[in-house]
C-alpha positions as CSV (number, residue, x, y, z in Angstrom):
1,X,-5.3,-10.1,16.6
2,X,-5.0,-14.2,16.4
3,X,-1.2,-14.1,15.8
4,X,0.0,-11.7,18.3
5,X,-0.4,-13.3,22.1
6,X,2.2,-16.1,21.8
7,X,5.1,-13.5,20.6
8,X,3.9,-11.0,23.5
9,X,3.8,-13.6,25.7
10,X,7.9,-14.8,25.2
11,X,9.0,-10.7,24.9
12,X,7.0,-10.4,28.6
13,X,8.8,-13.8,29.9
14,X,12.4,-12.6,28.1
15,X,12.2,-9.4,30.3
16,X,11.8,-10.5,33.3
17,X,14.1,-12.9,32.9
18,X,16.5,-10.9,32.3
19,X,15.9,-8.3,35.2
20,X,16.0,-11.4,37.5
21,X,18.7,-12.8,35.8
22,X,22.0,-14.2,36.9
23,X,24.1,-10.9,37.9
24,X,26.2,-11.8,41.3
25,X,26.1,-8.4,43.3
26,X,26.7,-7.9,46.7
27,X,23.7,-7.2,48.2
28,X,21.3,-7.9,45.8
29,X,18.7,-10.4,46.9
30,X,17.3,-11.3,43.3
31,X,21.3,-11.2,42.2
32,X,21.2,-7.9,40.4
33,X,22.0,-4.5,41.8
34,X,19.0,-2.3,41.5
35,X,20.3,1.1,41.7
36,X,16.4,2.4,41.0
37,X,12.8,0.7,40.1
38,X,9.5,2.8,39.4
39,X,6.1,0.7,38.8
40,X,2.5,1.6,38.5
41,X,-0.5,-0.3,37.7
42,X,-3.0,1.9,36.4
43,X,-6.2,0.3,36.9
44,X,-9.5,1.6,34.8
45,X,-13.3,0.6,34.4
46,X,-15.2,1.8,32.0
47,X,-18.8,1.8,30.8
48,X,-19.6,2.7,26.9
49,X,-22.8,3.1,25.1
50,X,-23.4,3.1,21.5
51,X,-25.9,4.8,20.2
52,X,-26.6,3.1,16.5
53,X,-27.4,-0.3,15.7
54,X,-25.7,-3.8,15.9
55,X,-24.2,-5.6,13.2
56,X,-25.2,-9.5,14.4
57,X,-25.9,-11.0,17.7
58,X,-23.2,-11.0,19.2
59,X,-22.6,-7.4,19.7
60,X,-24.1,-5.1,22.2
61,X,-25.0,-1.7,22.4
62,X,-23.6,-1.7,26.6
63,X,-20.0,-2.3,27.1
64,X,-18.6,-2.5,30.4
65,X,-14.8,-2.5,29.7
66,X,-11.9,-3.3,32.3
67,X,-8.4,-2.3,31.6
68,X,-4.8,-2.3,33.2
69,X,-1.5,-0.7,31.9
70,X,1.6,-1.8,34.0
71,X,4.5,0.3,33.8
72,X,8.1,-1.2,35.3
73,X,11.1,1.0,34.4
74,X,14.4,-0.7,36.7
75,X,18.2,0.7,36.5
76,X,21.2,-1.2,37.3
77,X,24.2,-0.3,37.9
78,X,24.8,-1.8,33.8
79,X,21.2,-1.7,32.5
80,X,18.0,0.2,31.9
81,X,15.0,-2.0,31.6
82,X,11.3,-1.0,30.5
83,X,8.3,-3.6,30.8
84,X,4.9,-1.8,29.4
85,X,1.9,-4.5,28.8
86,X,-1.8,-3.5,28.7
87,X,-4.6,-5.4,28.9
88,X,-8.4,-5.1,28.3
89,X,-11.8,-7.0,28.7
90,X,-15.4,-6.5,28.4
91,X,-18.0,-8.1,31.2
92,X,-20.5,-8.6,28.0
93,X,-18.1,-10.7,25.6
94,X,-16.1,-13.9,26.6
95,X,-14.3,-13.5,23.5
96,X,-13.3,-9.4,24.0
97,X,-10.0,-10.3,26.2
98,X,-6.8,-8.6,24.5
99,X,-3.2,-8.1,25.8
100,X,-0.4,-6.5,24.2
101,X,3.1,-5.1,24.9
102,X,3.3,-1.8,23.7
103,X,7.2,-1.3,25.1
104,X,9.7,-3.8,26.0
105,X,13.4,-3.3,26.3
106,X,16.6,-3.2,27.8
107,X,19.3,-0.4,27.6
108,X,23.2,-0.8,28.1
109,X,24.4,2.2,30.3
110,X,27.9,2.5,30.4
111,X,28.7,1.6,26.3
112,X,29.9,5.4,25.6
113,X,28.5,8.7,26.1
114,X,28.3,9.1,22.3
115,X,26.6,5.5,21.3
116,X,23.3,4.0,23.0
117,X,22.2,0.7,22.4
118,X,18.4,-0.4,22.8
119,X,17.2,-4.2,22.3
120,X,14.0,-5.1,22.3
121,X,10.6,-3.3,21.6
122,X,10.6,0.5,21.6
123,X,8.0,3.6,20.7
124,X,10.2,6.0,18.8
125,X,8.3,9.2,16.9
126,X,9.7,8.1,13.1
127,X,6.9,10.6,12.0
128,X,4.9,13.5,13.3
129,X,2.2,13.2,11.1
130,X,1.7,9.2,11.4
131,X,1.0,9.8,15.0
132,X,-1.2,12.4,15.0
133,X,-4.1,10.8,12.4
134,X,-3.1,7.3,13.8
135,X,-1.9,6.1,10.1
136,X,-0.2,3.1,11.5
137,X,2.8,3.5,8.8
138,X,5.8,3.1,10.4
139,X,5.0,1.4,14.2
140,X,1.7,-1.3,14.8
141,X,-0.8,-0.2,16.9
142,X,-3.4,-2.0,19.2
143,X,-6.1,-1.5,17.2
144,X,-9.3,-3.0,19.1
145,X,-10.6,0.5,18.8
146,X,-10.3,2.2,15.9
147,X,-11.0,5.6,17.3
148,X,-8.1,5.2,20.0
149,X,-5.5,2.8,18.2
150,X,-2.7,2.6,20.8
151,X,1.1,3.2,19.4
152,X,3.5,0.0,19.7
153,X,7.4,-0.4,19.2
154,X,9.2,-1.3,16.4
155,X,10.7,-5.3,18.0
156,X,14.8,-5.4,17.3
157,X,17.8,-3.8,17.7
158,X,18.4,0.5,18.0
159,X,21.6,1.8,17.7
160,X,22.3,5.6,17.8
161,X,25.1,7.6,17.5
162,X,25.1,11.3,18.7
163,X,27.6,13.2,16.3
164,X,27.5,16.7,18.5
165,X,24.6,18.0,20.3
166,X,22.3,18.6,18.3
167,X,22.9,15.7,15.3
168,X,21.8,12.0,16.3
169,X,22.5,9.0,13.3
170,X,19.9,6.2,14.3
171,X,20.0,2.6,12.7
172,X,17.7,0.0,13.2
173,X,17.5,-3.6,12.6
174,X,15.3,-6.7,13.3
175,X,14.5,-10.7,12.3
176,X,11.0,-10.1,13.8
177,X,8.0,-8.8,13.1
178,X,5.1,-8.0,15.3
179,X,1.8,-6.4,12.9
180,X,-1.1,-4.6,14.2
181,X,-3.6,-6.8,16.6
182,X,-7.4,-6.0,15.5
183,X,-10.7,-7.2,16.8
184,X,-11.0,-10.7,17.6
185,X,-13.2,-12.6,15.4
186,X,-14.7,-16.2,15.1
187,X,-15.5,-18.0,11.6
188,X,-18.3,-20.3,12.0
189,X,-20.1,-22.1,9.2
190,X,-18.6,-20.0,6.5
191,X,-19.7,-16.6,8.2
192,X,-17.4,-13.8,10.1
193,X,-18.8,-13.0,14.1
194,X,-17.3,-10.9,16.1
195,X,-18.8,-8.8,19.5
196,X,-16.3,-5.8,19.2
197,X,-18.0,-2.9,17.1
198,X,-15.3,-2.4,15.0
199,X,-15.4,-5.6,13.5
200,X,-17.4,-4.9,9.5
201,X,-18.4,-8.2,8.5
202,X,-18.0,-9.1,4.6
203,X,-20.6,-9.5,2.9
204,X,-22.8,-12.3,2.8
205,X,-24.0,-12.1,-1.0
206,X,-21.7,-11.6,-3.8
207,X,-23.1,-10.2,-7.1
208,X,-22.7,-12.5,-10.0
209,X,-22.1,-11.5,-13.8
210,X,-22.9,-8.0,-13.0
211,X,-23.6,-5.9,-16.0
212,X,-25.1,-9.2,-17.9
213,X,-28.6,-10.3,-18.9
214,X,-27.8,-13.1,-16.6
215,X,-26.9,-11.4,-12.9
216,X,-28.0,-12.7,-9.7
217,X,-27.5,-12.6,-6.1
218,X,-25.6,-15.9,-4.6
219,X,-24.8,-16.5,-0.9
220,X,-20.6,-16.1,-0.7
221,X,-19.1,-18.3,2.6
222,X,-15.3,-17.9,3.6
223,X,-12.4,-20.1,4.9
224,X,-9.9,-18.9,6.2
225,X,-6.0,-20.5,5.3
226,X,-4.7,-19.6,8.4
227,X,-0.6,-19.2,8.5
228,X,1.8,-20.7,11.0
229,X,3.0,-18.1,12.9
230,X,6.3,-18.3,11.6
231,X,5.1,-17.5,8.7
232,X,4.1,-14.0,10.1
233,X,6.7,-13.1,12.5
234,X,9.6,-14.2,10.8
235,X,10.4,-11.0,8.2
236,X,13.6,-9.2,8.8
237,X,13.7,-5.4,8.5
238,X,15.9,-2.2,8.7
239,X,15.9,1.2,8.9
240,X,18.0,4.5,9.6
241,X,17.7,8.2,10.0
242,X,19.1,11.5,10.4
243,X,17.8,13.4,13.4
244,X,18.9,17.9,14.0
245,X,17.1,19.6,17.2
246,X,18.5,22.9,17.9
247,X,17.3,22.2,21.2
248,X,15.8,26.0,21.1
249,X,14.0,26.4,17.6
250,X,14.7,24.2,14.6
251,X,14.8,20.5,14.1
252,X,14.6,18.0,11.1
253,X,14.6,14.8,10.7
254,X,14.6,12.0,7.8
255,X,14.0,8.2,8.4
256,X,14.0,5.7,6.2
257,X,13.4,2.0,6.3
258,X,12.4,-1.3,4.6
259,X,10.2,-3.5,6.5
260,X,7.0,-5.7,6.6
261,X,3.5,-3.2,6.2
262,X,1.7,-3.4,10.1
263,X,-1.7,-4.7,8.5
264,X,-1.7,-8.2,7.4
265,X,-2.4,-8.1,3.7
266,X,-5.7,-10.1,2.4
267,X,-6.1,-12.1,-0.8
268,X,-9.6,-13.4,-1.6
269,X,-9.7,-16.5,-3.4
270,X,-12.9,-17.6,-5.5
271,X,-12.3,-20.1,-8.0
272,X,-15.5,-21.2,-8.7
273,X,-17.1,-17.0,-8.8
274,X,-16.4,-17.2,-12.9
275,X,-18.0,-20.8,-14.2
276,X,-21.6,-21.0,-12.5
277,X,-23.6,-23.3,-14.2
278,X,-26.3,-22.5,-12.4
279,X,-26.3,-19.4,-11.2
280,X,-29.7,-19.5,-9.5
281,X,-28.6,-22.0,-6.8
282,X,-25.4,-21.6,-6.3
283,X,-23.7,-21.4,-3.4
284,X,-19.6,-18.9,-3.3
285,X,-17.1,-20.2,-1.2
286,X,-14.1,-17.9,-0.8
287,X,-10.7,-18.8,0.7
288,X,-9.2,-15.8,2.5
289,X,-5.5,-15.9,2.2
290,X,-3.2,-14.0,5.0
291,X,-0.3,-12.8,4.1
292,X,2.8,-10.5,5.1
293,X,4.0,-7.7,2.0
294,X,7.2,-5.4,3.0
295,X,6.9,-2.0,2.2
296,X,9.8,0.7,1.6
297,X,8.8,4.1,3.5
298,X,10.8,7.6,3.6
299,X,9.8,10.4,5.8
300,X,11.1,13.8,5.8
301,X,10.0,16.4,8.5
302,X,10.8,20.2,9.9
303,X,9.1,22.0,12.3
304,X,10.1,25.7,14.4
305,X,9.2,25.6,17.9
306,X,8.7,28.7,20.5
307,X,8.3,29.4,23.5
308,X,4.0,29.1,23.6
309,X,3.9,27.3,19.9
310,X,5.1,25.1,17.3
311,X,4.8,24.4,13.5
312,X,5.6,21.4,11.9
313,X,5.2,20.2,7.7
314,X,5.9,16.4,7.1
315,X,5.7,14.1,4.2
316,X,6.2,10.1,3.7
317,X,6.3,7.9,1.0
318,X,4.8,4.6,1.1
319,X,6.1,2.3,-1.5
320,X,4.6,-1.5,-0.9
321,X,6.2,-4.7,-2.4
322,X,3.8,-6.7,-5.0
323,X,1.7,-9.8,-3.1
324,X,2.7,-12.2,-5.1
325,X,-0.9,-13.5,-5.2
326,X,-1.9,-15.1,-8.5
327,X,-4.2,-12.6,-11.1
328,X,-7.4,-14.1,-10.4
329,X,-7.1,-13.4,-6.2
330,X,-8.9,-10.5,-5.5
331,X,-7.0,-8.3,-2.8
332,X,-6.6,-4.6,-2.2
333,X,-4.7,-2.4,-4.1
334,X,-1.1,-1.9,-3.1
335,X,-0.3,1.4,-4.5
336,X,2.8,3.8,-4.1
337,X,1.2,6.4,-1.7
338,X,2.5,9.9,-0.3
339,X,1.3,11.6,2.3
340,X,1.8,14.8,3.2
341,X,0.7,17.3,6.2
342,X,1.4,20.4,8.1
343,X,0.4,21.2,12.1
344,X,0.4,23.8,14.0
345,X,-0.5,24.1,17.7
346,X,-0.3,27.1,20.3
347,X,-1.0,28.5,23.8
348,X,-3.9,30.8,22.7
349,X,-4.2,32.1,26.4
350,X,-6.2,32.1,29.3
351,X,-10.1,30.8,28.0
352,X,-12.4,31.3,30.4
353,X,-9.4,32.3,33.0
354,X,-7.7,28.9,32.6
355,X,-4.4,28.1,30.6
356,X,-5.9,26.4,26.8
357,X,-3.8,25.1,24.0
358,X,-5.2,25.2,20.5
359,X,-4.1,23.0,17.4
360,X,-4.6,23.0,13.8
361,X,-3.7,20.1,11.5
362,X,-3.9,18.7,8.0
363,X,-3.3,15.3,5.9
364,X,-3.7,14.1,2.6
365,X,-3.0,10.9,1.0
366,X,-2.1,11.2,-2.9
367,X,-1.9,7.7,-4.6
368,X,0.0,6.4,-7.8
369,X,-2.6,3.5,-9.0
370,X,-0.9,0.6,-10.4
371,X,-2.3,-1.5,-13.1
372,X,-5.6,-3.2,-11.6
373,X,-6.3,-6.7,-11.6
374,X,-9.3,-8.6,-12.7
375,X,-9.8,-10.6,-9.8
376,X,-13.5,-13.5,-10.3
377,X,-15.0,-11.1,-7.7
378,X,-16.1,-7.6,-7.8
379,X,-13.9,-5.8,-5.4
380,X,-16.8,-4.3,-3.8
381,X,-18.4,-7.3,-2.6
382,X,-16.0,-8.2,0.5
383,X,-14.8,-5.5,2.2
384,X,-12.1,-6.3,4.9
385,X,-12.1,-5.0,8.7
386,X,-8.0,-4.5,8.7
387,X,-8.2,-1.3,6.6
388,X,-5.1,0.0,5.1
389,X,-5.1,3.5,5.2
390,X,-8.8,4.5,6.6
391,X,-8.0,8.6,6.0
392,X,-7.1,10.2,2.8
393,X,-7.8,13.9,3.2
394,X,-8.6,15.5,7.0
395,X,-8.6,18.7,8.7
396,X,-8.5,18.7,12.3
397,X,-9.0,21.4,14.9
398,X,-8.6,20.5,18.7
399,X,-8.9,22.7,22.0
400,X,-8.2,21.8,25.5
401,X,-8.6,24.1,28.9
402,X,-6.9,23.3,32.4
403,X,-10.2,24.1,34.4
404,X,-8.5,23.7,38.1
405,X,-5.4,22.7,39.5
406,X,-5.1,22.5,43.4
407,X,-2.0,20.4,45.1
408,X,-4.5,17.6,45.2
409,X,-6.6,18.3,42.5
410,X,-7.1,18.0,38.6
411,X,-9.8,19.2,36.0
412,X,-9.4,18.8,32.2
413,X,-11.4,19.6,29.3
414,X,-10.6,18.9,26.0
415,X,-12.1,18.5,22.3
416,X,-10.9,17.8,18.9
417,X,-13.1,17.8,15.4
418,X,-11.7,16.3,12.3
419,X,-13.2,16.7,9.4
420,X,-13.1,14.2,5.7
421,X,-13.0,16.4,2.9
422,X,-13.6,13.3,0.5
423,X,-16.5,11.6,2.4
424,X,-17.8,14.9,3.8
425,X,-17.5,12.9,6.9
426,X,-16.9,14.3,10.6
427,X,-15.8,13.1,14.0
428,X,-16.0,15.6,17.0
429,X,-14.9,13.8,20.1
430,X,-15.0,15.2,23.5
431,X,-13.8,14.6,27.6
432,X,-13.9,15.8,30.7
433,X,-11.3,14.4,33.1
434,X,-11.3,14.9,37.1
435,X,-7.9,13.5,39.1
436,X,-8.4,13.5,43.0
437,X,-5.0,12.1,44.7
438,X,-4.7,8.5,42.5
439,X,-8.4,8.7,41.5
440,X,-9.9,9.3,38.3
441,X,-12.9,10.4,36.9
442,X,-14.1,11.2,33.5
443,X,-16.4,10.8,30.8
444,X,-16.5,11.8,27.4
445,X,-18.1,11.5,23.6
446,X,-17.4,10.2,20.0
447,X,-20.3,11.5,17.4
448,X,-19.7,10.2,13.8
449,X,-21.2,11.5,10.9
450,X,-20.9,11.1,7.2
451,X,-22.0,12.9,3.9
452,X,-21.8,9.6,1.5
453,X,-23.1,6.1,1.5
454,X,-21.6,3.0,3.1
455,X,-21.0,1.5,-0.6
456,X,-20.1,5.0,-1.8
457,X,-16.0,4.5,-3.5
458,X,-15.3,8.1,-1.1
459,X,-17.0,6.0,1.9
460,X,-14.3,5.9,4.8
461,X,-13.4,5.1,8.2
462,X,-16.4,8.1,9.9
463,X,-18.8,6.4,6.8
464,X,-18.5,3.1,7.9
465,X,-18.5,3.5,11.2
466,X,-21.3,6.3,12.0
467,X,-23.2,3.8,13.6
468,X,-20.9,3.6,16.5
469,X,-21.8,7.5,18.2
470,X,-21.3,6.6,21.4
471,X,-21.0,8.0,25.2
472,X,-18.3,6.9,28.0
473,X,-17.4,7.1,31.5
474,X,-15.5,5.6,33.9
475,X,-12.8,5.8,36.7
476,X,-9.3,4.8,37.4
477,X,-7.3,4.1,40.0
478,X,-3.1,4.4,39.8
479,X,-1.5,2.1,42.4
């Protein structure tokens, strides 16, 4: 979250300097030709309660959240231009004000029928199955809640190439890179705050000599070596793939890239854990060390669509770059990783006399484990917020139901469980949504349950989270 709004803030101020930049047109009162411009500002209040209890002070069980997503797509008569930046704040919590820029780029038009050209930051779907469980593998997401990440761009430059009609070669390239932005937090005297509920605090005790005649409970307090921000934005990356859409039934795809891993990558430094002398008063400071590890990642995926369904199998491998941290940093494994799924999703009919689309889906994460290291604290004493991978084996099964549509008019209904098969863990979200004109409406609820314990190895993203069941509703207005 800290490194992100500077970077944001120069894409936003690039953009518009470029679509009110120096063009000499005839006619053109801001000097470039605008052959088209479509805006909207979609403005949205919303009140969430959550049902379990707090973690410190600072967090409420009442959120009263305001948001706005702009949307500015302009044509001229040389370029296409995209500007898509979100923001979100909560009455309760100074401190819960984010802003990101999910899309931001500008298109060449008149290049060649056969080759487009794309600069700056762009949603692309690299993989079907990274999208739908919100795995954050190949783009960052906007991750301030962890039940509703929001997709970002890849930042650089896209070129592809359409060899016929159905065949497109894609390469990508970039000096940049923008990770994920989390929960905001504050470190104060050694201890981690933070008011957003998806925040999980380390642990304040660490466990010392455990499985001796001589273990005891110590209080563990954190710094933090905070990076420039050079040091996080400046990795290069590339990528390319091979895309076939029949356009009627089949299409494939392969992608393939080497670039930084979204999350920022944690090493835990405790000097001082191993050579107590007295371990009855001591007091663990641990130095938390940020830092940016490249990952190689291949996915290959086919699917067969019809005229009222569609089925689609995917795999990736996920092959991360060592840290470089010494041995005796304690950090989260960084293991070769392959996931693989299958969907499949359908027009089942008329339920309850309304149009209703059904969908089935599946995930599993299978993991080569490297060689472990023997870091001076036991790995399961800190536990980080920025989890990798929070899903390793889910089965999901959605509904939704168009209950009315009038010329004015909108009603929705929709529902979606997933279901852990490691934790025994489940997540059944539900919403009701009601458009009148550019009004609004809708409400909705998030119910997490779990079958293991929160220091349980299986425990997982519905585990540690259970505690944040919680009911919503709100309106929004699209100007």
């Amino acid at each position: 979250g800290p490194y992100m709004n500077a970077p944001f803030a120069m894409i936003a101020a690039s953009i518009i300097l470029i679509i009110t930049g120096n063009q000499k047109v005839e006619g053109s009162t801001l000097g470039v030709d605008f052959k088209s411009a479509k805006s909207s500002l979609d403005l949205n209040l919303r009140q969430n309660r959550y049902l379990g209890e707090v973690q410190n002070s600072k967090q409420k069980p009442n959120y009263t959240e305001g948001r706005a997503n702009l949307l500015l797509t302009t044509t001229t008569s040389g370029f296409e231009y995209k500007l898509k930046p979100v923001f979100q704040g909560a009455l309760e919590s100074s401190d819960e004000f984010y802003f990101g820029v999910p899309e931001a780029y500008v298109q060449p038009r008149k290049l060649s029928p056969w080759f487009h050209l794309t600069v700056g930051r762009q949603k692309r779907e690299w993989s079907r199955l990274d999208e739908t469980y919100n795995l954050g593998i190949w783009q960052p997401q906007l991750r301030w809640d962890y039940l509703a990440p929001q997709q970002q761009g890849l930042t650089g430059i896209f070129f592809d190439v359409d060899l016929s009609r159905e065949v497109r070669l894609m390469f990508f390239t970039s000096p940049v890179f923008l990770p994920d932005q989390g929960p905001n937090f504050s470190l104060k005297n050694g201890q981690f705050n933070s008011s957003n509920r998806w925040f999980v605090q380390p642990q304040g005790q660490v466990r010392l000599f455990s499985g001796t005649g001589f273990a005891n409970e110590a209080p563990l307090y954190f710094e933090l070596d905070r990076p420039a921000e050079d040091e996080i934005i400046s990795h290069s990356s590339f990528g390319l793939g091979l895309e076939f859409d029949s356009k009627k039934a089949l299409w494939s795809r392969i992608h393939y890239a080497y670039k930084p891993r979204n999350q920022i990558h944690l090493g835990i430094e405790c000097s001082n854990c191993a050579s107590i002398a007295n371990p009855s008063s001591v007091e663990i400071t641990a130095v938390i060390h940020p830092k940016v590890v490249k990952h190689h990642v291949l996915t290959w995926e086919t699917g067969l669509r019809g005229a009222d369904d569609e089925g689609w199998v995917s795999g990736t491998l996920d092959v991360p770059q060592r840290s470089g941290f010494p041995d005796e940093y304690e950090e989260a494994p960084l293991n070769p990783s392959m996931f693989v799924g299958a969907g499949y999703d359908r027009q089942i009919g008329k339920w309850l006399g309304r149009p209703t689309k059904g969908s089935l889906s599946y995930m599993k994460k299978f993991e080569v484990e490297r060689r472990s290291k023997n870091g001076s604290l036991d790995s399961d004493n800190v536990q980080s917020s920025i989890d990798r991978y929070s899903l390793r084996e889910v089965a999901t099964v959605g509904v939704s139901t168009l209950l009315s549509q009038k010329r004015n008019q909108r009603i929705s209904l929709g529902s979606r469980y997933n279901y852990t098969l490691d934790e025994r863990g489940g997540w059944l979200s539900g919403n009701l949504d009601w458009a009148v004109g550019a009004i609004s409406f809708f409400g909705g609820l998030d119910i997490l349950g779990s079958g293991v314990g929160v220091n349980s190895k299986e425990a997982g993203l519905f585990t540690r989270y259970r505690s944040n069941d919680r009911v919503f509703a709100g309106m929004s207005y699209v100007f």
